[in-house]
C-alpha positions as a LaTeX table, in Angstrom:
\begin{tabular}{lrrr}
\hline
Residue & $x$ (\AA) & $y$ (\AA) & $z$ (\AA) \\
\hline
Unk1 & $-20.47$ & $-27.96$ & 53.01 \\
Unk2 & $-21.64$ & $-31.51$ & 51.75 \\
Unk3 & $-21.54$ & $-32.06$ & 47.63 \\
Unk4 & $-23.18$ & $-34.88$ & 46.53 \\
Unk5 & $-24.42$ & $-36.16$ & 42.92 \\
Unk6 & $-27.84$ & $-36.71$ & 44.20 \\
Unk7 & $-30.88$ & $-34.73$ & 43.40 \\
Unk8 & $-33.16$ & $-34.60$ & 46.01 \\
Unk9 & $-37.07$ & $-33.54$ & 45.73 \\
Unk10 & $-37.36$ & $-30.64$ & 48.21 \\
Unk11 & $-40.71$ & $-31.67$ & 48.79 \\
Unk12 & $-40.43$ & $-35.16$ & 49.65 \\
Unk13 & $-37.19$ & $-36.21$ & 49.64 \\
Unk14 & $-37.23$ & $-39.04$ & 46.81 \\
Unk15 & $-34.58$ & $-39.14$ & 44.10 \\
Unk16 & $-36.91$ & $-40.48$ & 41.25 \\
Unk17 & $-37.27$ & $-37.93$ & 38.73 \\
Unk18 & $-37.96$ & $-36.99$ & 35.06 \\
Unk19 & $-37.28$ & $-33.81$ & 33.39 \\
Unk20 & $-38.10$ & $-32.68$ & 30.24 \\
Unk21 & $-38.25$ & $-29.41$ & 28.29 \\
Unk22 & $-40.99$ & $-26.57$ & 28.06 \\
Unk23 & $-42.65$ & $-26.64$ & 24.55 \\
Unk24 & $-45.09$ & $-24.24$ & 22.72 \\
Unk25 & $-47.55$ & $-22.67$ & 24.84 \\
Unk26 & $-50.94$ & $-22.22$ & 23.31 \\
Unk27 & $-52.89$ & $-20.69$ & 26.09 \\
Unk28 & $-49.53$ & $-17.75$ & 26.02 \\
Unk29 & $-50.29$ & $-18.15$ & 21.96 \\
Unk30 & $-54.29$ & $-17.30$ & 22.07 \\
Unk31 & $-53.57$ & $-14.76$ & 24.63 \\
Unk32 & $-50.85$ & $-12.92$ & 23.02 \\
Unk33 & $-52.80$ & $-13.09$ & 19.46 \\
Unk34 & $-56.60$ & $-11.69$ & 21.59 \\
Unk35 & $-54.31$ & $-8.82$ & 22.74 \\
Unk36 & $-51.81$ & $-7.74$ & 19.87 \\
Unk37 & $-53.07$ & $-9.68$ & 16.92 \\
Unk38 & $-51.49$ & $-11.96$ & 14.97 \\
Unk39 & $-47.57$ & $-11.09$ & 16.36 \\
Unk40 & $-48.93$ & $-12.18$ & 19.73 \\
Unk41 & $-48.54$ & $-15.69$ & 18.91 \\
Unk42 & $-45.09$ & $-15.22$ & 18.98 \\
Unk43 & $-45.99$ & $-15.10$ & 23.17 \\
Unk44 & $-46.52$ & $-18.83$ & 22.90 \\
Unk45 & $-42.72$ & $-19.94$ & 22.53 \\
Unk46 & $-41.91$ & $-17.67$ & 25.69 \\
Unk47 & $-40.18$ & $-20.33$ & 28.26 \\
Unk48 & $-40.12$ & $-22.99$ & 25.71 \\
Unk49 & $-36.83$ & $-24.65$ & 25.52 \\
Unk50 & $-36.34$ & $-24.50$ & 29.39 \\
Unk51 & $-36.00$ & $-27.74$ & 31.42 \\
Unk52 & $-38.37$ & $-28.96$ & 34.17 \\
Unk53 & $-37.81$ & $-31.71$ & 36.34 \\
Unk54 & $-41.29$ & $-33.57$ & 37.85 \\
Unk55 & $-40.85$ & $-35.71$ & 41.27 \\
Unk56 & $-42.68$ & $-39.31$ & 40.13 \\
Unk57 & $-43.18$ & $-39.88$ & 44.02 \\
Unk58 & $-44.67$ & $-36.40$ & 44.77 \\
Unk59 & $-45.24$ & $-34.46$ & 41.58 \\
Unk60 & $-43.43$ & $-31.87$ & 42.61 \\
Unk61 & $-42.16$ & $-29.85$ & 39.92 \\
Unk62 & $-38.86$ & $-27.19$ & 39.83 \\
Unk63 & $-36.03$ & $-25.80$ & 38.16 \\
Unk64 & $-32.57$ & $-27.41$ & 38.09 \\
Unk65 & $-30.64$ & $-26.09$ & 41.07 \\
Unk66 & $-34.07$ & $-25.76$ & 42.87 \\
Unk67 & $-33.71$ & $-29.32$ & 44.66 \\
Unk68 & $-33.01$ & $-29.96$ & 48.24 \\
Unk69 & $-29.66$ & $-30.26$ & 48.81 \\
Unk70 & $-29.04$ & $-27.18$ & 46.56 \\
Unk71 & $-31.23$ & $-25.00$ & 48.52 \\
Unk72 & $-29.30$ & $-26.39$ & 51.64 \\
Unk73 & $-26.08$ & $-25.36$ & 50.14 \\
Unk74 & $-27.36$ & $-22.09$ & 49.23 \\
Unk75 & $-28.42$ & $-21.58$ & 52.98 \\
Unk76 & $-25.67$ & $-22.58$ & 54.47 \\
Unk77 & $-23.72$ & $-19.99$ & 52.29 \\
Unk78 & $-26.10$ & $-17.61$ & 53.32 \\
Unk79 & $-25.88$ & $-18.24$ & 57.26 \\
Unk80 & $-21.48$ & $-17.51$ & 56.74 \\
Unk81 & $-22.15$ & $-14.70$ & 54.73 \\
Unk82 & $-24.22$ & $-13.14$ & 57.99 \\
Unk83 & $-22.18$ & $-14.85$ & 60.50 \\
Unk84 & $-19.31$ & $-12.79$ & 58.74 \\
Unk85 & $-21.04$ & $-9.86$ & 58.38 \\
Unk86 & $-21.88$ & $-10.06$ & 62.58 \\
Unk87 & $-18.13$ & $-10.43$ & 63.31 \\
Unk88 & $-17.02$ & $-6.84$ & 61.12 \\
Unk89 & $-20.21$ & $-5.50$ & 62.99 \\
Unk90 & $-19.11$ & $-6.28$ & 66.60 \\
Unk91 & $-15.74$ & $-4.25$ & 65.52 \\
Unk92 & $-15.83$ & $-1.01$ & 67.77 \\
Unk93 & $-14.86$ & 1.54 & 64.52 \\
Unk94 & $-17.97$ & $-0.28$ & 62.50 \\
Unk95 & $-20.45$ & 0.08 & 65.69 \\
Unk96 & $-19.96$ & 4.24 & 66.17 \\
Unk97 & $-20.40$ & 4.25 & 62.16 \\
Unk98 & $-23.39$ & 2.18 & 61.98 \\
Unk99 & $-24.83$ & 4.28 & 65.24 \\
Unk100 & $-24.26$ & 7.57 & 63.67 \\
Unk101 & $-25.79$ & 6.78 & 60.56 \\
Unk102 & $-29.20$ & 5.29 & 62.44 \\
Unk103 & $-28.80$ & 8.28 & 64.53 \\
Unk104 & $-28.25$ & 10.77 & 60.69 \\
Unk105 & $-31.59$ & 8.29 & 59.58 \\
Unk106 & $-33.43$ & 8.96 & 62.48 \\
Unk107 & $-32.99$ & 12.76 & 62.54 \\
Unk108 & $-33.45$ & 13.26 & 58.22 \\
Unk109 & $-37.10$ & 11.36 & 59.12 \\
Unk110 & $-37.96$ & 13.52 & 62.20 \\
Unk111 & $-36.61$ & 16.99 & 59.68 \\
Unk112 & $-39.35$ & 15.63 & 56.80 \\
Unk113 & $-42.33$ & 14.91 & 59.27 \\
Unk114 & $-41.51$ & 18.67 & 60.13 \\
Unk115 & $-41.13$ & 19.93 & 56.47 \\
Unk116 & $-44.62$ & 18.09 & 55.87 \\
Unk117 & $-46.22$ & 19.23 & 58.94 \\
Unk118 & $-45.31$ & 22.61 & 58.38 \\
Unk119 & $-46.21$ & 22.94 & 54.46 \\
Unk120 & $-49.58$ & 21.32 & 54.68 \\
\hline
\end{tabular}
């Protein structure tokens, strides 16, 4: 797995960014008053204080840990995880068990069509 200091837009690509935070929302603050009354403006500080990053090539905005190279990490973990997961599977023990329980599945199902069939 690569690591690297570099933020990459997943959109485009470019490394020219700014970020800044989330303020006071007053669309969330006239909507939240309209529905509960004056406690409802309390609905515009909901997400303030989190950061957003903003592509200046693109104008592609995310999260932190939302740009490309993360989500290439996170993939790559992903594709191990299941590559692992297909190696305990191909184990003779873990094949009967996984058969009988599609087999169990499959049976229960066909039992409540039955049950339904027969009680409507």
């Amino acid at each position: 797995m690569k690591t690297t200091n570099e933020i990459k837009c997943a959109k485009c690509g470019s490394t020219q960014f700014t970020s800044n935070k989330k303020g006071f929302s007053g669309v969330k603050a006239l909507g939240g008053a309209v529905l509960t009354g004056g406690i409802g403006l309390l609905a515009g500080t909901h997400g303030s204080g989190k950061i957003k990053i903003t592509c200046l090539s693109c104008g592609h905005s995310f999260k932190p840990g939302q740009d490309k190279d993360s989500q290439e990490a996170r993939l790559a973990e992903t594709k191990e995880k299941w590559a692992e997961f297909g190696k305990i599977a191909k184990k003779p023990v873990v094949k009967y068990i996984l058969t009988a329980l599609g087999i169990f599945a499959a049976i229960f199902v066909l039992m409540m069509i039955i049950v339904l069939i027969a009680f409507s």
